[in-house]
C-alpha positions in Angstrom: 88.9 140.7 61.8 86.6 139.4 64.2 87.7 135.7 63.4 91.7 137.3 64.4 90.9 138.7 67.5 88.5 135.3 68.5 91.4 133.2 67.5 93.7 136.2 69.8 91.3 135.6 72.9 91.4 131.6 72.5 95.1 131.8 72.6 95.1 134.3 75.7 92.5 131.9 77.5 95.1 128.6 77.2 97.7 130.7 78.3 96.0 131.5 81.2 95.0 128.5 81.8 98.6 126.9 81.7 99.4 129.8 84.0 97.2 128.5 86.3 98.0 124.9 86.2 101.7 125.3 86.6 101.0 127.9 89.7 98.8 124.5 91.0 101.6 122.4 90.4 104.4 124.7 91.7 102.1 125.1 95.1 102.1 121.3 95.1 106.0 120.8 94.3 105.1 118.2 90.8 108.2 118.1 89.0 107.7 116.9 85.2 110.8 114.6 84.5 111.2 114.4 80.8 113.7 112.5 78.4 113.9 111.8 74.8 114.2 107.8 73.3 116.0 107.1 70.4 116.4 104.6 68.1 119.8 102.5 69.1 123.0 104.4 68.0 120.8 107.4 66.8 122.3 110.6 67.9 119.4 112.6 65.1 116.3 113.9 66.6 114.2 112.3 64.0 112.2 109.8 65.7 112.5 111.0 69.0 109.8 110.2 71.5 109.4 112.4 74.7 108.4 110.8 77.8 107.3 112.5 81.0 106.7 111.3 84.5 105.9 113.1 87.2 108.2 112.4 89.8 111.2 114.3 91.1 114.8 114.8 90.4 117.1 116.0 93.1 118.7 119.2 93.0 119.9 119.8 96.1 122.3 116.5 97.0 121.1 114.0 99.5 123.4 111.7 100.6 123.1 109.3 103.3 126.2 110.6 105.6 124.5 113.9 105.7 120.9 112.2 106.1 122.8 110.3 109.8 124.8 113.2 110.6 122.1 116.1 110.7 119.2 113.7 111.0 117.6 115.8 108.1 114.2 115.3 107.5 113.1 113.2 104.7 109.7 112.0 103.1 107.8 108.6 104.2 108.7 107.0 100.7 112.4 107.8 100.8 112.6 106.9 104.3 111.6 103.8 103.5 114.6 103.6 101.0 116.9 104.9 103.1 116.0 102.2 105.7 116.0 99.6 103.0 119.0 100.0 101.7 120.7 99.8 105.1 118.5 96.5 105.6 120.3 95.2 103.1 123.8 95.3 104.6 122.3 94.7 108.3 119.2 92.8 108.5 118.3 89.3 109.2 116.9 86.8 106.6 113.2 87.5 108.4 113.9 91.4 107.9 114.2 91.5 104.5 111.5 89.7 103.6 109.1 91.8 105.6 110.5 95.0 103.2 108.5 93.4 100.8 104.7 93.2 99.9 102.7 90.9 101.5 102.0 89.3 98.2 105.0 89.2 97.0 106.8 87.4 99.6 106.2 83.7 99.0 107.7 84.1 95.6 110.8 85.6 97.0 111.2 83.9 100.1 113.2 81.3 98.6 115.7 83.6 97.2 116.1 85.2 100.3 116.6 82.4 102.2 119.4 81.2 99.8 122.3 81.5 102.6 124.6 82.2 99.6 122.3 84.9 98.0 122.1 86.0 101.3 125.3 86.3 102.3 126.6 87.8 99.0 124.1 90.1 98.7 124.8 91.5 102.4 128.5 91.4 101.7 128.2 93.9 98.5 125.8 96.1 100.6 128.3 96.5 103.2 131.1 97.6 100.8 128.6 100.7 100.0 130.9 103.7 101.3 127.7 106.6 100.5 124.5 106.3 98.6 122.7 109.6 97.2 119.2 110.2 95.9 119.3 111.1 92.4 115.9 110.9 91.7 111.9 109.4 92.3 109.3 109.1 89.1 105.8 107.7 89.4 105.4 105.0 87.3 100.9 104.3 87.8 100.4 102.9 91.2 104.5 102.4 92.2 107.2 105.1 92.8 110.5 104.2 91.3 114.0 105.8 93.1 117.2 106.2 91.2 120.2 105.6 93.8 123.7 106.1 93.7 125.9 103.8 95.6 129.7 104.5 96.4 131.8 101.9 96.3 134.9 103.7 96.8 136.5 107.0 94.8 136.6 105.6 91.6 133.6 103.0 91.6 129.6 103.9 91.6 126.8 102.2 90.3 123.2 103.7 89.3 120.3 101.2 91.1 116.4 101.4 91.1 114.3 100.5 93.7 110.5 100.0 92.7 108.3 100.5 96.1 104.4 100.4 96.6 101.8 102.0 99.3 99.9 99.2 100.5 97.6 100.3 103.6 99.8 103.4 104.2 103.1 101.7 104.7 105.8 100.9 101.6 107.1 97.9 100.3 109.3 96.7 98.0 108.1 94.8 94.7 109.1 93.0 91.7 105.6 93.5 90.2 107.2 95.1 86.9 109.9 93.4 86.7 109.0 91.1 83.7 107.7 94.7 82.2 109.3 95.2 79.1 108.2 98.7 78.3 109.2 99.0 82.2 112.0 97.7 82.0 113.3 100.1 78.4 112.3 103.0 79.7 113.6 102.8 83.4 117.1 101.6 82.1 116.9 104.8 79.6 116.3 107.2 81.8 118.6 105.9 84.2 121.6 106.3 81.5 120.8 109.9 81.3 121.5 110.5 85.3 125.3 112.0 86.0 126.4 110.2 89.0 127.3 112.4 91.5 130.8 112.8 93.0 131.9 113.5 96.8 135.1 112.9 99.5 134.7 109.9 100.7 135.5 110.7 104.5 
């Protein structure tokens, strides 16, 4: 009997506990963004694996015409997207290379100052109607954003951005890029994002 109610007491103690540690992470606003990976073409459960990030999906919908319009207040880390991703269909040769980290930038200066890559990169950014934050995950030391872009009614794409804090500001990088696990696990969970619809005004 006594071993019952120790085991009863041990199980009321991690409940508390957990209590407590989702209170902390309510106060704190950490989301826990989980998906499951299965094998290719495997709808069965068996096998699964469960990955969870902390990071942030976005309820309430954020798209960039609203962001302009009411000048609504955003984070430092997704104003630095928002600002990149109208760098891309503005900005000089000079200006988007400085979006990037310091370190970075000699290894992608000459793609950027490709007149070709350039222009065709700027051109496609241009042709974004709206863009919409779906959602942010913390991948060790970088935050990666999942972004909508609108092409027009019928057309939308789903497109990461990978961003770093160095010396309180954000930059881009490409530092996981040749990732594999990376790579996997970001295209998975960005096939399990619904792209978002709206009236393109």
């Amino acid at each position: 009997m006594m071993k019952i109610i120790g085991e009863v007491k041990s199980i009321a103690v991690v409940i508390v506990f957990a209590l407590v540690i989702f209170k902390l992470q309510d106060a704190f606003a950490v989301n826990d963004i989980s998906f499951d990976l299965r094998p290719v073409n495997s709808t069965s459960s068996t096998n699964t694996v469960r990955i969870s990030f902390t990071g942030k999906q976005y309820i309430n919908d954020l798209w960039f015409d609203d962001i302009t319009k009411n000048n609504l207040s955003l984070d430092a880390d997704e104003r630095f997207v928002f600002n990149l991703i109208a760098a891309n269909a503005t900005g000089t040769q000079t200006e988007l290379l400085n979006l990037w980290a310091p370190d970075e930038r000699s290894s992608i200066s000459e793609i950027i100052s490709d007149n070709e890559i350039y222009t065709l990169n700027k051109n496609r950014y241009k042709q974004i109607q709206n863009s919409i934050f779906l959602a942010k995950i913390d991948f060790g030391e970088y935050t990666v954003f999942f972004m909508q872009h609108v092409f027009n009614e019928i057309t939308s794409i789903v497109k990461t951005y990978t961003i770093k804090k160095v010396n309180d500001n954000f930059y881009l990088t490409g530092a996981l890029g040749s990732d594999p696990i990376y790579n996997y696990v970001m295209m998975s969970y960005r096939g399990t994002l619904p792209q978002k619809k709206k009236v393109i005004q």
